[in-house]
Kinemage of the C-alpha trace (Angstrom):
@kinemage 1
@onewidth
@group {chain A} dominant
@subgroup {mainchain}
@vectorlist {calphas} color= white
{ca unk a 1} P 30.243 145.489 5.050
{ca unk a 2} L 28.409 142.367 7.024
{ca unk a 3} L 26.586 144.453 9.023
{ca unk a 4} L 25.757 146.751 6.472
{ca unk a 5} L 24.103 144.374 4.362
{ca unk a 6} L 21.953 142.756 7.365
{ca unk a 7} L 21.134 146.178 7.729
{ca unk a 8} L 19.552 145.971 4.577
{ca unk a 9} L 18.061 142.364 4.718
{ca unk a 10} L 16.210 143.697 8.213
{ca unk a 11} L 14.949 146.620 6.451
{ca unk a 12} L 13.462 145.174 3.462
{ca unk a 13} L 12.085 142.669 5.889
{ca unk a 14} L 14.135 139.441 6.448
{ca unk a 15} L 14.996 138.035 9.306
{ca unk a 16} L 18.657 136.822 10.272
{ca unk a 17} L 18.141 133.216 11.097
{ca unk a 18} L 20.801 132.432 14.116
{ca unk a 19} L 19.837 128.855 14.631
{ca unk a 20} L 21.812 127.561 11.049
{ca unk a 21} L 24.851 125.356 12.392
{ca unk a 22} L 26.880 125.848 9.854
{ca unk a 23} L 30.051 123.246 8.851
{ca unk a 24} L 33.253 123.903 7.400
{ca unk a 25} L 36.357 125.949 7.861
{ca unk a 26} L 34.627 129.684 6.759
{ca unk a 27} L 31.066 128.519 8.590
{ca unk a 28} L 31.888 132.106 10.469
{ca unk a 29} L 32.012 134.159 7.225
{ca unk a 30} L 27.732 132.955 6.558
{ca unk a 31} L 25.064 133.993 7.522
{ca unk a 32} L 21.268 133.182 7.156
{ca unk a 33} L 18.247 135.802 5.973
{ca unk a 34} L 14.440 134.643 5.835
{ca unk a 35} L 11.378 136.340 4.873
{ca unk a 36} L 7.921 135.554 4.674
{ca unk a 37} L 5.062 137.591 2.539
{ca unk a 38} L 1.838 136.343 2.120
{ca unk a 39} L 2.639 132.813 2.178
{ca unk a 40} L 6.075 133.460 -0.176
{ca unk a 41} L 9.050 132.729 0.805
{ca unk a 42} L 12.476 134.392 -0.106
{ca unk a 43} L 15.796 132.650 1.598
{ca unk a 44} L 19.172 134.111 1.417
{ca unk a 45} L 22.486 132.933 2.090
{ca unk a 46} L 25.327 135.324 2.638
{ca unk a 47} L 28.992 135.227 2.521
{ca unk a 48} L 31.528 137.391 3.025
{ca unk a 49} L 35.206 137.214 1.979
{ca unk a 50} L 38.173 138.650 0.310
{ca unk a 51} L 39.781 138.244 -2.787
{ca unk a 52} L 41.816 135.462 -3.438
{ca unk a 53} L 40.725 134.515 0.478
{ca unk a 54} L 39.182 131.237 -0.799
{ca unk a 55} L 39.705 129.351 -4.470
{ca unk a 56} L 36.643 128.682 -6.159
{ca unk a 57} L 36.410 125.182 -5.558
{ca unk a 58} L 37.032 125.366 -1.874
{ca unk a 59} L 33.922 127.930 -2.231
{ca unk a 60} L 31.877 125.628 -3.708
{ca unk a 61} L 32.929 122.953 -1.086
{ca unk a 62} L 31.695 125.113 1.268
{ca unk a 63} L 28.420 126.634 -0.047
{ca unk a 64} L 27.497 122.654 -0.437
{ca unk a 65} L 28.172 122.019 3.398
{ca unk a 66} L 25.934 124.952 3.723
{ca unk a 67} L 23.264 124.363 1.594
{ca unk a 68} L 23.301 120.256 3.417
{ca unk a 69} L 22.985 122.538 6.681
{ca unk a 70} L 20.419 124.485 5.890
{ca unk a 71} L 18.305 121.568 4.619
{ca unk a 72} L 18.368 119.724 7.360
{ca unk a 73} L 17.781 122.422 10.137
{ca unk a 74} L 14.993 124.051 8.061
{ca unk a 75} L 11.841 122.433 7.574
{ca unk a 76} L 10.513 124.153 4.942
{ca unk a 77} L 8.764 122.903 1.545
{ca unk a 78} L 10.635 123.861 -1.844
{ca unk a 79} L 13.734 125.949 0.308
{ca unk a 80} L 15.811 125.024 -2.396
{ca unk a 81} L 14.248 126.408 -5.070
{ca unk a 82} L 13.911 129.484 -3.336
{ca unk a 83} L 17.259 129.690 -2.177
{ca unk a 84} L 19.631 132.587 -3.145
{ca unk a 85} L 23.667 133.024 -2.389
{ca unk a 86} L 25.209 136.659 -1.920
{ca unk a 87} L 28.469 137.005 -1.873
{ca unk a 88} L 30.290 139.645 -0.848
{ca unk a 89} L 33.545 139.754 -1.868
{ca unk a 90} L 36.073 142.858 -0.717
{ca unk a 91} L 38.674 143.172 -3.972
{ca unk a 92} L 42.082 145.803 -4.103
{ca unk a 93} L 40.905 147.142 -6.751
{ca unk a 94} L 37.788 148.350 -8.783
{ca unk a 95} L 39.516 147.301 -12.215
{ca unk a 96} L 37.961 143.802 -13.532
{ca unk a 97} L 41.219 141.347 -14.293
{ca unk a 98} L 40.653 138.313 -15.968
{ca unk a 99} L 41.234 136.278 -13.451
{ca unk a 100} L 38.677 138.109 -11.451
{ca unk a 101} L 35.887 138.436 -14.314
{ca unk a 102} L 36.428 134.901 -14.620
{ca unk a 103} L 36.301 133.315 -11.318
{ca unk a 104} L 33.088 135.480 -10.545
{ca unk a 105} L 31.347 134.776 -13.970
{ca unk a 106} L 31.797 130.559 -12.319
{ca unk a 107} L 29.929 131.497 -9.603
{ca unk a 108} L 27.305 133.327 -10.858
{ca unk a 109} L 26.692 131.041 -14.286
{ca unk a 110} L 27.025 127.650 -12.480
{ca unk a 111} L 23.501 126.305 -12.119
{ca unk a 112} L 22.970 123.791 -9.602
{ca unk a 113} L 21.929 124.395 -6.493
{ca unk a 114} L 20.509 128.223 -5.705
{ca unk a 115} L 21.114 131.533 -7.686
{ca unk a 116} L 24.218 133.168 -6.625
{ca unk a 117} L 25.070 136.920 -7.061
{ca unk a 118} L 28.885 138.300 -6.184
{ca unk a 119} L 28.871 141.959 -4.941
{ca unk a 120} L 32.292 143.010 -5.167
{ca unk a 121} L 33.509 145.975 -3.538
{ca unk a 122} L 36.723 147.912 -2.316
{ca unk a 123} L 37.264 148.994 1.861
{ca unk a 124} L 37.286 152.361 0.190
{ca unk a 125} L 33.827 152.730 -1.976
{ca unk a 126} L 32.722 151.058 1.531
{ca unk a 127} L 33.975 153.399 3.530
{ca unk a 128} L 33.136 156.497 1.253
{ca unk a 129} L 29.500 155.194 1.160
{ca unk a 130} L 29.509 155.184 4.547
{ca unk a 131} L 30.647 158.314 5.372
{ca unk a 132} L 28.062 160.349 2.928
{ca unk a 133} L 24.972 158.186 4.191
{ca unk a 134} L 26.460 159.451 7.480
{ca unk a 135} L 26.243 162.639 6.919
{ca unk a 136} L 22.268 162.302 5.138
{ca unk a 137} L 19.748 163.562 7.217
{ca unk a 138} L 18.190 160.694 9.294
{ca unk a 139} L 16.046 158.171 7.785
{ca unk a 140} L 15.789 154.366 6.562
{ca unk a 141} L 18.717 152.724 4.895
{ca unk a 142} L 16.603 152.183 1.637
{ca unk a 143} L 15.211 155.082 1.177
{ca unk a 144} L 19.284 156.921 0.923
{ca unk a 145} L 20.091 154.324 -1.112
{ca unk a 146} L 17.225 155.649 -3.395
{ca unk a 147} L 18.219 158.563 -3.087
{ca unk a 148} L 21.742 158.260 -3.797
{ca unk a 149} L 21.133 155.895 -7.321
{ca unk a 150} L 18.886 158.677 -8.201
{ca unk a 151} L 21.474 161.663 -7.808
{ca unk a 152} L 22.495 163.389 -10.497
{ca unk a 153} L 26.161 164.393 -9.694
{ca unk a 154} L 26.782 161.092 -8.536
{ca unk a 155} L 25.535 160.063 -12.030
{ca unk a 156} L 27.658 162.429 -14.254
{ca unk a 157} L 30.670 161.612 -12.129
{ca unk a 158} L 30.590 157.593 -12.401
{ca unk a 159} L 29.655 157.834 -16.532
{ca unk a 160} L 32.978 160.312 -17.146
{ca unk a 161} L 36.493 158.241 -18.266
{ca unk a 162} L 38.655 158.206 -15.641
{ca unk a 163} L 40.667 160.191 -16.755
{ca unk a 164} L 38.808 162.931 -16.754
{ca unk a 165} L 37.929 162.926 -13.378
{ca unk a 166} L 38.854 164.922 -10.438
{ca unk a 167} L 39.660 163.684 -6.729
{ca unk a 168} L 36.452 164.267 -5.790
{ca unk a 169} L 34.630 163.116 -9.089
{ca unk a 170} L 36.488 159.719 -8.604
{ca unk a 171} L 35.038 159.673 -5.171
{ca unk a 172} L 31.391 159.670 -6.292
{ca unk a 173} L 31.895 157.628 -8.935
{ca unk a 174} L 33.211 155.048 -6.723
{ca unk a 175} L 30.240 155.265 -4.655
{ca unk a 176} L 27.653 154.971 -7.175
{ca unk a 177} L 29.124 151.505 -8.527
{ca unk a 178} L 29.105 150.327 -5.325
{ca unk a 179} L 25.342 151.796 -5.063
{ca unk a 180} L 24.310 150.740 -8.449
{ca unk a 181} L 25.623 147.093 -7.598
{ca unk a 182} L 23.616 147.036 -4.591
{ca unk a 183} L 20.330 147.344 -6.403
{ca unk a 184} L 21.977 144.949 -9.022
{ca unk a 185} L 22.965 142.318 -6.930
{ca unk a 186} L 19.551 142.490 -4.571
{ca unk a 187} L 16.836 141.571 -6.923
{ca unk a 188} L 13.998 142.492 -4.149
{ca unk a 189} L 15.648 145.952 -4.145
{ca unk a 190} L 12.940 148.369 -5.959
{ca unk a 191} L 13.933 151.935 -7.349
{ca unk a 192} L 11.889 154.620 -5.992
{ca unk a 193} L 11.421 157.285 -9.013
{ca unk a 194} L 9.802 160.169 -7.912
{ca unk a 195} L 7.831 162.482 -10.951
{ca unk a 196} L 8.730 165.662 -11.063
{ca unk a 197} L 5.751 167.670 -11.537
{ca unk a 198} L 6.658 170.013 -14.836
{ca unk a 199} L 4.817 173.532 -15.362
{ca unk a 200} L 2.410 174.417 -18.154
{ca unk a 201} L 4.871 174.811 -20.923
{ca unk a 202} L 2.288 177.174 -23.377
{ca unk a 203} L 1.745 179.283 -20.371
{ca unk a 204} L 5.664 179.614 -19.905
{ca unk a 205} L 5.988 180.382 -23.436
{ca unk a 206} L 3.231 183.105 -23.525
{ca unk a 207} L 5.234 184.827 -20.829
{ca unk a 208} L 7.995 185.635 -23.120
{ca unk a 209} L 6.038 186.858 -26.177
{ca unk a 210} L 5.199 190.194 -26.782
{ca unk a 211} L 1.353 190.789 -27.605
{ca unk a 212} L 2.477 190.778 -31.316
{ca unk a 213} L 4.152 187.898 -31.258
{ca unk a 214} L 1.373 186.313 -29.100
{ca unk a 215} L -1.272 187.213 -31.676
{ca unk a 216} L 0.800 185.574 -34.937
{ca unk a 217} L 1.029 181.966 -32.439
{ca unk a 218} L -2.306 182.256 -32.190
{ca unk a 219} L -3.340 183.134 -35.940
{ca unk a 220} L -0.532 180.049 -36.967
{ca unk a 221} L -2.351 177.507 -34.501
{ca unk a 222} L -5.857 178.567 -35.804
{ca unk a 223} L -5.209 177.884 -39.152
{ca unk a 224} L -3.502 174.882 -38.435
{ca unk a 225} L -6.410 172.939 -36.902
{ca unk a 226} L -8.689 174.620 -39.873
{ca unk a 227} L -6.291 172.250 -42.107
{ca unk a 228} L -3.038 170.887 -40.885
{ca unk a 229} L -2.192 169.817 -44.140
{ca unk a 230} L -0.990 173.562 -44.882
{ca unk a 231} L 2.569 173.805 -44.851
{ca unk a 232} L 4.173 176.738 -42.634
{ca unk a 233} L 4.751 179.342 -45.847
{ca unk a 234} L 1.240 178.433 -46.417
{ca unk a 235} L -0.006 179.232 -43.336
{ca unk a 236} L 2.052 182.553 -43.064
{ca unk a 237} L 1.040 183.616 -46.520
{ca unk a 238} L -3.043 183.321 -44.881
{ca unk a 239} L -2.040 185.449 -41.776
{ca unk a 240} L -0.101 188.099 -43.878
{ca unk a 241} L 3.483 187.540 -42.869
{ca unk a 242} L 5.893 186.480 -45.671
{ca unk a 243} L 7.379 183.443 -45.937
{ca unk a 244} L 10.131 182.041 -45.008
{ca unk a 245} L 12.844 181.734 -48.069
């Protein structure tokens, strides 16, 4: 999932900053994203553990050590305030305990320092995300994201009770949460929506009428935009028809 995500980062532009000595006992589970545009600057500090791996306030601990290393081996004005934490953090289960909802909602809500954002995720929805961008036809990482938040299926599948879903239904679903949380948890994530280009609808609807029934939609809408205050019995009554009881 590491490398997946710096797959990301490089792709929406950062650049993984190797030169951060960081200090503590999970220094190896960081890492260090910067990116530049037009004289803005986005920093972003990544983590990457599983549940239960470390307690909250040996997290914090940490993230402290690594915020004091960052400062000092970055020279750059206002860091801090442009500082952001990801965390990635691999769970058993998609099911919300608790204990879970709780220790992530500390994170997230505690507001010194940087913002924070915790993407969890299961090896599974990783590894069934993976395999379907796999077999996508080539192109950038972002753009099969896109695709996939956009899709339909994927869609109906996720919004059904679980219940109700299929082996193959629970697969999807599972991969758009983990989707959906991507574009969640990375703010400078956009969502591509393409417009679908719709036909001329009176055209499709003249295609189906008989000339009779063409000629009384064209009598109605005349005497309509003479006065649209005439009600449809009205209206009927002035092109002959009768009206409707």
């Amino acid at each position: 999932m590491n490398n997946f995500i710096k797959s990301i980062f490089i792709e929406a532009g950062f650049e993984c900053s190797e030169r951060i000595n960081f200090k503590g006992d999970y220094s190896a589970n960081f890492s260090f994203f910067t990116r530049t545009v037009r004289n803005k600057f986005d920093f972003y500090l990544v983590g990457n553990f599983r549940e239960k791996e470390v307690s909250l306030e040996c997290l914090q601990q940490e993230l402290a050590q690594c915020l004091d290393s960052i400062l000092l081996e970055m020279n750059v004005s206002g860091l801090d305030k442009n500082l952001s934490l990801l965390l990635l953090l691999e769970t058993e289960s998609t099911m919300y305990s608790k204990e879970r909802t709780r220790y992530i909602y500390n994170i997230e809500e505690d507001p010194y320092d940087f913002k924070k954002y915790v993407l969890t995720h299961t090896k599974g929805q990783f590894e069934a995300l993976e395999l379907i961008l796999s077999e996508m036809q080539a192109g950038p990482l972002l753009n099969k994201l896109n695709y996939l938040l956009l899709e339909k299926k994927l869609f109906a599948s996720f919004k059904k009770k679980e219940e109700d879903r299929n082996t193959i239904e629970n697969k999807e679903a599972d991969i758009y949460d983990l989707v959906s949380k991507l574009f969640i948890k990375l703010p400078f994530l956009s969502v591509i929506i393409e417009q679908e280009n719709l036909g001329n609808l009176k055209k499709e609807i003249d295609a189906k009428l008989t000339r009779t029934q063409s000629n009384i939609v064209n009598l109605m809408l005349e005497q309509y935009i003479k006065d649209p205050e005439l009600q449809i019995n009205d209206i009927l009554t002035v092109i002959g028809c009768e009206g409707i009881e």
